[in-house]
C-alpha positions as CSV (number, residue, x, y, z in Angstrom):
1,X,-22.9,70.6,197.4
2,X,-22.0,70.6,193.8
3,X,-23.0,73.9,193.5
4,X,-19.8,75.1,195.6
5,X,-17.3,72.9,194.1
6,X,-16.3,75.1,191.6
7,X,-14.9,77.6,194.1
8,X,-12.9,74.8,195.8
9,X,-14.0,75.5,199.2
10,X,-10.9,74.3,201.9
11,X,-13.8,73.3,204.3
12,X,-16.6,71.2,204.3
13,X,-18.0,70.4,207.6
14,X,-21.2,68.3,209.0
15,X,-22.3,69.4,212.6
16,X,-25.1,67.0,214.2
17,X,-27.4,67.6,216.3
18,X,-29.5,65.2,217.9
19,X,-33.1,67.5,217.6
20,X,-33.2,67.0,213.4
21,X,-31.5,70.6,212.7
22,X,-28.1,69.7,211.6
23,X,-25.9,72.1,209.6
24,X,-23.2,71.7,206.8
25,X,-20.8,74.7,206.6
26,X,-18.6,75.6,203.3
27,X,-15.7,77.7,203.4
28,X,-13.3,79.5,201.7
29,X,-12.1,83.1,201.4
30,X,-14.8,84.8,200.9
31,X,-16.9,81.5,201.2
32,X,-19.3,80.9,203.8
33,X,-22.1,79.4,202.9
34,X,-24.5,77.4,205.5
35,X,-27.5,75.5,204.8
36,X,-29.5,73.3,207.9
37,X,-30.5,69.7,207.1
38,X,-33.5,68.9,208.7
39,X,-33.0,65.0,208.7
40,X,-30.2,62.7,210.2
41,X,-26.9,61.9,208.4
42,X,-24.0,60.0,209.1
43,X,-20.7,60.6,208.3
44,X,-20.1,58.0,205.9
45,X,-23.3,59.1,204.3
46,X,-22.3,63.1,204.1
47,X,-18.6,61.9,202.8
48,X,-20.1,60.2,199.8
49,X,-21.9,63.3,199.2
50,X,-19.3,65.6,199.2
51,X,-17.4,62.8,196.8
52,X,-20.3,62.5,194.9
53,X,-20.5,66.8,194.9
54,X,-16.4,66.9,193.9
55,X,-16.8,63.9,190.9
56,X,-19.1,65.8,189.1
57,X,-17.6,69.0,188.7
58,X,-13.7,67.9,188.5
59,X,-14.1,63.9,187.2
60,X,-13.8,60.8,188.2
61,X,-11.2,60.7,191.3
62,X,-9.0,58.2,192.2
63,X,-8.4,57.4,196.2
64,X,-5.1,57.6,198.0
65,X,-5.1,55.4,201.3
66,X,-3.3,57.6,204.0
67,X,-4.2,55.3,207.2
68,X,-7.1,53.4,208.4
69,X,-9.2,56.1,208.6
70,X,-8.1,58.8,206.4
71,X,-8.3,58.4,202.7
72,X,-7.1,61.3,199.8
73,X,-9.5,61.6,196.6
74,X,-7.5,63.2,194.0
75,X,-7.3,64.2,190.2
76,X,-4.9,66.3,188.4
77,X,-7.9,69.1,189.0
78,X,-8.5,69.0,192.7
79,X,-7.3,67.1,195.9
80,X,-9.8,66.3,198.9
81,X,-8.5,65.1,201.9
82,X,-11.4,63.0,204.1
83,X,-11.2,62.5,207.6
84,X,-13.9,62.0,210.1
């Protein structure tokens, strides 16, 4: 993941699948990048990954609440808006 953040991608996505070959896709202009996991995650999992992914290129980010499931992790480098 890290290794896309500097391009700022506008989407991350997880697609499971229930027979081990799930998929994150990366996009941008330009950008399309998709690489199969061959193990389970969950989305809480995946999100803290991506975080995880974003904090090490930009910094440390702080987190915006925007309702109960939807929360904004933002610097004055980059913005990323999670919502499962």
């Amino acid at each position: 993941m890290a290794r896309y953040m500097g391009r700022k991608p506008k989407t991350i996505s997880l697609k499971l699948s229930w027979d081990g070959g799930s998929e994150i896709r990366i996009s941008r202009d330009g950008l399309d990048e998709k690489d199969r996991v061959f193990s389970h995650h969950f989305l809480r999992e995946f999100a803290e990954g991506v975080i995880e992914a974003y904090e090490e290129v930009y910094g440390k980010l702080r987190v915006v609440p925007v309702s109960l499931r939807e929360e904004i992790y933002e610097n004055d480098k980059v913005s990323l808006d999670l919502y499962p």
